[in-house]
C-alpha positions in Angstrom: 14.1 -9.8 5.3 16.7 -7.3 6.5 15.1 -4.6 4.6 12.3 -4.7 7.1 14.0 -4.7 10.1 14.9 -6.5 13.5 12.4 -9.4 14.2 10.4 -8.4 17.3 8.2 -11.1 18.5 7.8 -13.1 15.6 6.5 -10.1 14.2 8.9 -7.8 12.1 9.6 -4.2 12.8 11.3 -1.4 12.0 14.7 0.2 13.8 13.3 3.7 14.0 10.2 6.0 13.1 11.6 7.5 10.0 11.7 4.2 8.4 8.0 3.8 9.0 7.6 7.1 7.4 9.9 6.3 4.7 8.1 3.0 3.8 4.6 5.5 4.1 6.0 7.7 1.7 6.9 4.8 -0.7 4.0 2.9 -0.4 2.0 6.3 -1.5 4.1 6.8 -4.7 4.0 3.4 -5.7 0.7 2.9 -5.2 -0.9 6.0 -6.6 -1.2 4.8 -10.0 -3.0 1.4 -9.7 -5.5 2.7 -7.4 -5.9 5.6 -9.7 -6.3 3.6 -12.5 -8.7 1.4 -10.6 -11.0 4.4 -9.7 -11.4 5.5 -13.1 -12.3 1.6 -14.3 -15.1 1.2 -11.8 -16.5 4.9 -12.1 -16.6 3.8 -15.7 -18.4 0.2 -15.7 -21.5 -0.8 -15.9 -20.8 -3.7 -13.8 -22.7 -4.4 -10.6 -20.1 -6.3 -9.0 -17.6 -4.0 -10.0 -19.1 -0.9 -8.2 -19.2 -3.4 -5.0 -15.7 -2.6 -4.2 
């Protein structure tokens, strides 16, 4: 995956810091929603199971 980075390891990594806090910063956005979303679902049920997680 070059988007990613040089493979260090067998692990991959990334070039230089900003791109970690690039990928932080997108990660954030892009997973607002969903957990959002999520929150408001299990505030809302009446499910036991649900209110595990």
């Amino acid at each position: 995956m070059w988007t990613i980075g040089p493979n260090v390891d067998g692990l991959f990594g990334f070039a230089a810091l900003w791109q970690v806090w690039l990928l932080t910063e997108v990660l954030a956005v892009v997973l607002y929603l969903p957990t959002r979303a999520f929150s408001r679902y299990k505030h809302s049920s009446n499910k036991a199971w649900i209110k595990y997680f």
